[in-house]
N, C-alpha and C positions, 0 to 999 in steps of 0.2 A: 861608263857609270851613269847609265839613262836613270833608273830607277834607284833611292836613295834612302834610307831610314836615320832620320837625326835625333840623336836623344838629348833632351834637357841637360842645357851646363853650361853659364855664362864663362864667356870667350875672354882670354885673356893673356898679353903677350907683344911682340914684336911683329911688321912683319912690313918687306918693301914693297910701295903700291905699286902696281903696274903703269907704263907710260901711257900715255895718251893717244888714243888713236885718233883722235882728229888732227891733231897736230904732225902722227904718221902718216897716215894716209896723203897731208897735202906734202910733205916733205918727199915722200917718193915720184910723184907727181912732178913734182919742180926740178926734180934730180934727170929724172926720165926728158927731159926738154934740155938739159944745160948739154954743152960739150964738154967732154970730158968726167974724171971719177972722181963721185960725192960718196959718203960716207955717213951715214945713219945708226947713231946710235945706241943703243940701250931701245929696241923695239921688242914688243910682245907679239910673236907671229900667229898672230886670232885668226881663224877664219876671213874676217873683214880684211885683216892688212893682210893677207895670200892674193882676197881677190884683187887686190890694187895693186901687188906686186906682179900678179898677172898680166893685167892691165898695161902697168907700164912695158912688160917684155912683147904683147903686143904690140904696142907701138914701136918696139922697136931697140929700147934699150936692156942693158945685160944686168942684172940684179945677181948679184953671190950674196948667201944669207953666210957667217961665220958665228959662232957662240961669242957674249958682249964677254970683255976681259972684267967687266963690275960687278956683273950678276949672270951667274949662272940660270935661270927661267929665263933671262932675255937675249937678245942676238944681234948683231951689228950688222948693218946690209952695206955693201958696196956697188954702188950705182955706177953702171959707164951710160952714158947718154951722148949722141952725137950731133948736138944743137939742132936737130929739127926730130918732127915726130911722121917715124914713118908705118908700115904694116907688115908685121910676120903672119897676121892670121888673121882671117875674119870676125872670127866670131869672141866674143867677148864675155866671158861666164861670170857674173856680178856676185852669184851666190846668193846671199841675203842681206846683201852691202847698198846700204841706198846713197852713200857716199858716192862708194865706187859708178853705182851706176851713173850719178849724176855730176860727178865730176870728169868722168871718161865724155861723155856725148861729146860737148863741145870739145874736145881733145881731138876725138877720132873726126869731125867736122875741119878742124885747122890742118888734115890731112890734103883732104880733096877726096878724100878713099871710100870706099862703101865697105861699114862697119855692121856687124848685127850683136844686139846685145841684148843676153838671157840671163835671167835669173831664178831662184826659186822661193819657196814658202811665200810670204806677205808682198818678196817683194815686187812679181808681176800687176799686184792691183795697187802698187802705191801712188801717188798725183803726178802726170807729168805732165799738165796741160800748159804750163807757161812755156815748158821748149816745143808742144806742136806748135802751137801762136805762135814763136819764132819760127819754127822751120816755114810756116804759110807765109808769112812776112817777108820772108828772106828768101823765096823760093827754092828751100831747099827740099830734097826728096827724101821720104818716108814712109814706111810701112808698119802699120801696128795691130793688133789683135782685139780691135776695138778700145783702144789708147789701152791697150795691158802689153806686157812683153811676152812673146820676143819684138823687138825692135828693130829696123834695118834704116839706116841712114846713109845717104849718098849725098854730096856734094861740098861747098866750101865755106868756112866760117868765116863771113868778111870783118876787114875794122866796119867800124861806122856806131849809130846808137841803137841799143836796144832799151827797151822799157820791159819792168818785171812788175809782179806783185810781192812785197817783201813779207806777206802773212800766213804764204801757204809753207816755204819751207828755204830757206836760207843755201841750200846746198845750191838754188840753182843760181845764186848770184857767185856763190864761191868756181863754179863751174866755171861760167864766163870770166871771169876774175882772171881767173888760172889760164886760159885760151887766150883771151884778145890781145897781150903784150906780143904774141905772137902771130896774130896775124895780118901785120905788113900797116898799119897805118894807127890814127890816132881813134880811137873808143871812147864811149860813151854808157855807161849802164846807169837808168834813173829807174827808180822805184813809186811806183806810184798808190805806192800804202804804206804804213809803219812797217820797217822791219823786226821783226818778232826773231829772238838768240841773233841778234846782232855778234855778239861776242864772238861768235866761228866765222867771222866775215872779219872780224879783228884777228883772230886768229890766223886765216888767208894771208892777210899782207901782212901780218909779222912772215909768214915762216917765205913767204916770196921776196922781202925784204932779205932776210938770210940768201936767199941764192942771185940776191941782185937785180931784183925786177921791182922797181916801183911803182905804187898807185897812189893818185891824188885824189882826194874824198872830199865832199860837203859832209860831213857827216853819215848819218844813214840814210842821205835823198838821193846822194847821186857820187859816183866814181869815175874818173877821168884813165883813161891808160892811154900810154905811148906806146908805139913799137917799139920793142927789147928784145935781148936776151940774156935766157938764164945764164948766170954762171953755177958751175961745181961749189960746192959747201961742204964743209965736217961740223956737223949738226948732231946734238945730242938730246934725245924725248925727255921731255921734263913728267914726274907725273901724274897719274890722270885720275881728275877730283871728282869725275862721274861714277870712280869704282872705289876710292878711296872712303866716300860718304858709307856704304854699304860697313864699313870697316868703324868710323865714327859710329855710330847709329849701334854698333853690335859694341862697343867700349861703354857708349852711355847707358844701355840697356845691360849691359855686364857685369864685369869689372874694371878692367884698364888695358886699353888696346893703342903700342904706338905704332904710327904710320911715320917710315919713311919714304923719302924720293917727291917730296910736295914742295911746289916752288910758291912762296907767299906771294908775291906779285903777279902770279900766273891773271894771262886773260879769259882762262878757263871761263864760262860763265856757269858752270857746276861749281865752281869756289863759293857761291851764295849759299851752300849747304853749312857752310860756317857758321855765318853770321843767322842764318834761320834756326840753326841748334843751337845757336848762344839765345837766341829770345824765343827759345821754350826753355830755356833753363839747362841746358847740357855746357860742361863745364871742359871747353878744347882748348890745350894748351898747346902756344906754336913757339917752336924756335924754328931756325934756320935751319929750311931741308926737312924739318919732321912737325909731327902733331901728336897729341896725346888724348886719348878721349877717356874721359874715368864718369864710371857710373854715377850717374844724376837721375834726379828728380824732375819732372820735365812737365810743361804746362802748354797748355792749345795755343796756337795762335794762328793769323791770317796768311796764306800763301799765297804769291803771284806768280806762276811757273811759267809766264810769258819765256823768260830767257834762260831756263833751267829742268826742260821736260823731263830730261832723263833720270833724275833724281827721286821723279814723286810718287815713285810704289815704293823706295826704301824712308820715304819721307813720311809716306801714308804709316808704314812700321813703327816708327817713332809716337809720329801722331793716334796710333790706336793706344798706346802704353802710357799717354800725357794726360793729365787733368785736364779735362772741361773736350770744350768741343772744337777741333781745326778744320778749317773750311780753304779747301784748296782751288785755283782758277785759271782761266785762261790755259786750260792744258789741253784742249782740245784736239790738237794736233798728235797725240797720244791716241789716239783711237786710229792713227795709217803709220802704226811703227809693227814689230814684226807681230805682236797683235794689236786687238785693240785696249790698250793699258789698264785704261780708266776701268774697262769691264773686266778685265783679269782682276787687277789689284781688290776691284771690291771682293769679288764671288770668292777669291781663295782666303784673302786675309779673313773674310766673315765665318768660312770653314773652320779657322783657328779661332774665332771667339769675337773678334772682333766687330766693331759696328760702324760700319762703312754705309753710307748712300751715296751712288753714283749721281751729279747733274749734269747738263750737256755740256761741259767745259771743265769739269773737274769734280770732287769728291768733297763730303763731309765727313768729317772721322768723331766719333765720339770717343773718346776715350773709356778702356776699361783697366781695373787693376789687375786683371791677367788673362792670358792666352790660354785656354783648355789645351788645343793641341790634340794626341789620341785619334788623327783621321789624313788619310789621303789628300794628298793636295796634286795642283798643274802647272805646271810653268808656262802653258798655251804654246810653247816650243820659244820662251822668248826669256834670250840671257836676264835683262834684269828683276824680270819676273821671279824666277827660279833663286836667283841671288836673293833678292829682298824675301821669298819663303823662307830662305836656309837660315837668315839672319832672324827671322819671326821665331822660327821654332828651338832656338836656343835658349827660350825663356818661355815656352808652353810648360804646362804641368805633367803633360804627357808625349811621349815619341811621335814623330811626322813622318810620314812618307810624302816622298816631293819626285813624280814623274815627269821626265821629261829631264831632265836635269843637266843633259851632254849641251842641250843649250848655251851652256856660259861658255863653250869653245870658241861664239860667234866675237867674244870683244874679251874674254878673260880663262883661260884653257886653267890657267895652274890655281883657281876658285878655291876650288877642293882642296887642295894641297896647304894653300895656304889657313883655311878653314881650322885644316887639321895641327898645322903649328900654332894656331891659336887656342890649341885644344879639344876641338869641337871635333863631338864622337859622330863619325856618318860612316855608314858602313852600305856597301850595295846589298840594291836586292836580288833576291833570286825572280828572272821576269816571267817564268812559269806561271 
C-alpha cells in the first residue's frame, strides 16, 4: 500500500501501541552475547528490528521469531546465544537501521573478524566519523566509500578508553556501551561534548542491566565498564512513546483516542511528548498501562527537541492546528535521519495549508484554523514522515493522497491497520 487516499474523519477509538524499538533492538543485541536462551517479548518485527535480528544471527546466535501469547500484531523471539560473538557471514545488510548499523561495528570488532556492512536509502550518507577516529586511533582496519557504506572492518576491539563527541548521535556511545563489557579488561568511554538524547544511553544500561552487565557512570561525561558477561533474560518491550505521540496528537486533533501498552515511568525520552501537549493545552489522561487523548483546544508554545527528535513532524502537526506561533529547536540532527525531516515536514505539511518556515536547527509553525488538504503529498520514503501526513489529513477539509506510504514498515508495519480501527477511511491507490 505505497500510494494512499485519506478522507476527512476525526479518529476515534482503542488501540495497543506498538513496543519500542529501541529498547528492541538493544535487548536482542544483549541476548545474542549472553550464553544461553533469552526470550523477548511482545516485539514489532519492523524492518529495523529484522535488520538487528539479522545482525545478531550473524554473529552467531539463533533467534526463533514465535507469534506473542498478548497480542496478536506482535511476536516473541527466543534468543540462543553462546557467550561469545562469533561469524556465520560476512556481510551485514543494516537496511535503513542506523541503530543496527551502529550498534553492530563495535560488536563485529569484539570479534577479531573482518565484517562488511551495507545498507540502503539515507542510510549510506549518514555520520560515522567518530568510529573512523577510533578505528585510526586504535589501529584498526577499514575500508569506506569516501566515509559512506559499504563498510569493511577488520581487527579487534580492545578494553582501554575511548573519547566520543556526544552531539552528533548517541547510538555511537550506546555501541561501545554494548561491546566493551566484553572485551577482556576495564573501559573507559568520555565525552567530550554534551550528550544530546542522553535518555537512549539510559536506556542502554537499563536493558544491559536486564541481562546482567553493568555500567558505572558520571553522568553524561563519562562511563566506566568492567569485563562481564551477559547472562540470558525473559524480558518484556514496554511501549513505544515515539509512535504512541502520532496516536495522542490524532485524539487531541479528533475525538478520543486510547492508547494502551505505555509504561509511565518509562525512560523513553519521546514521553516528553506528554508533557509538551499538556502545555499547549491538550488534555491526556494516564492510568496505569494506558492514556487517553480527547479532543482539545491547543496553543503555541516553545520546543527543545535536543532529547526528543523523532517526535517533531508529528509535533509540527499539532503545532500547525494550535493558536499563535511554535517555534521548535535544536533538531538539527533531523536533517541525517532517513531524510532530511526539518525539510520534509515543512514542504508537505505547507502542501496541506499549513505555515511552516524551516531555520537551521528547527521550524516555526504558525498556526492555522485548518488544513485545506485536496493535494498529493511524500513521505520522502521516511516512516514518520508519512505517519505525521496520515494523522494531518484526518482533519483536512478535503481528501490526501500520501505516496510513499509502505515507508511505516521501517519502525511500525501494522500503521494502517491500526489507523483503520480507529476509524480512519484510507483506501490504496491505483499507481497507474
Amino acid at each position: 500500500m505505497d500510494k494512499v487516499k485519506i478522507f476527512p474523519g476525526k479518529l476515534k477509538g482503542k488501540i495497543h501501541v506498538p513496543t519500542s524499538k529501541s529498547q528492541t533492538h538493544r535487548a536482542i543485541l544483549c541476548a545474542a552475547m549472553a550464553e544461553g536462551v533469552s526470550k523477548i517479548r511482545n516485539v514489532v518485527l519492523s524492518e529495523d528490528i529484522s535488520a538487528t535480528i539479522e545482525a545478531a544471527r550473524a554473529f552467531g546466535a539463533e533467534v526463533a521469531e514465535t507469534e506473542s501469547c498478548k497480542n496478536g500484531k506482535l511476536s516473541d523471539l527466543v534468543v540462543s546465544g553462546k557467550g561469545y560473538l562469533g561469524k556465520t557471514r560476512k556481510t551485514i545488510d543494516c537496511a535503513e537501521s542506523g541503530s543496527t548499523l551502529r550498534f553492530s561495528i563495535p560488536l563485529a570488532l569484539a570479534t577479531g573478524e573482518e565484517f562488511e556492512f551495507v545498507g540502503r536509502g539515507k542510510l549510506p550518507e549518514r555520520p560515522m566519523d567518530d568510529y573512523y577516529r577510533i578505528f585510526k586511533e586504535k589501529g584498526i582496519q577499514f575500508e569506506t566509500d569516501g566515509g559512506k557504506l559499504p563498510l569493511t572492518v577488520k581487527g579487534r576491539l580492545e578494553a582501554g578508553k575511548y573519547s566520543l563527541e556526544g552531539n552528533v548521535s548517541s547510538q555511537f556511545v550506546t555501541g561501545l556501551l554494548l561491546a566493551l563489557p566484553i572485551a577482556g579488561g576495564p573501559s573507559e568511554i568520555a565525552l567530550k561534548s554534551p550528550l544530546e538524547s542522553g535518555n537512549y544511553v539510559d536506556i542502554t544500561i537499563r536493558v544491559q542491566e536486564d541481562f546482567g552487565v553493568k555500567v558505572d557512570r558520571d553522568g553524561y561525561n563519562s562511563f566506566s565498564i568492567e569485563n562481564q558477561s551477559y547472562r540470558p533474560a525473559d524480558v518484556e518491550m514496554e511501549g513505544d512513546y515515539s509512535q504512541a505521540a502520532f496516536w495522542m496528537v490524532a485524539g487531541l486533533i479528533g475525538e478520543k483516542v486510547e492508547m494502551e501498552g505505555l509504561k509511565p515511568d518509562s525512560l523513553q525520552g519521546d514521553r516528553a511528548a506528554v508533557e509538551l501537549l499538556r502545555r499547549m493545552g491538550g488534555r491526556l489522561l494516564e492510568t496505569q498501562g494506558s492514556m487517553t487523548a480527547e479532543q482539545s483546544s491547543m496553543k503555541s508554545i516553545e520546543m527543545d527537541a535536543s532529547d526528543c527528535p523523532d517526535i517533531v513532524p508529528i509535533m509540527a502537526v499539532a503545532a500547525a492546528l494550535a493558536e499563535g506561533t511554535t517555534t521548535i529547536t535544536n533538531a538539527e540532527r533531523l536533517r541525517y535521519k532517513e531524510s532530511d525531516r526539518l525539510k520534509a515536514t515543512r514542504e508537505e505539511l505547507n502542501k496541506l495549508g499549513a505555515m511552516i518556515v524551516e531555520t537551521e536547527d528547527g521550524l516555526v509553525v504558525k498556526g492555522v484554523e485548518t488544513l485545506r488538504g485536496g493535494v498529493k503529498v511524500w513521505s520522502h520514503n521516511d516512516h514518520r514522515i508519512a505517519m505525521a501526513l496520515a494523522v494531518a489529513s484526518t482533519v483536512c477539509q478535503e481528501p490526501v493522497v500520501i505516496e510513499g506510504m509502505d515507508a511505516i514498515r521501517k519502525s511500525y508495519p501494522e500503521f494502517v491497520n491500526d489507523f483503520k480501527e480507529l476509524g480512519g477511511e484510507i483506501h490504496e491507490c491505483d499507481m497507474g
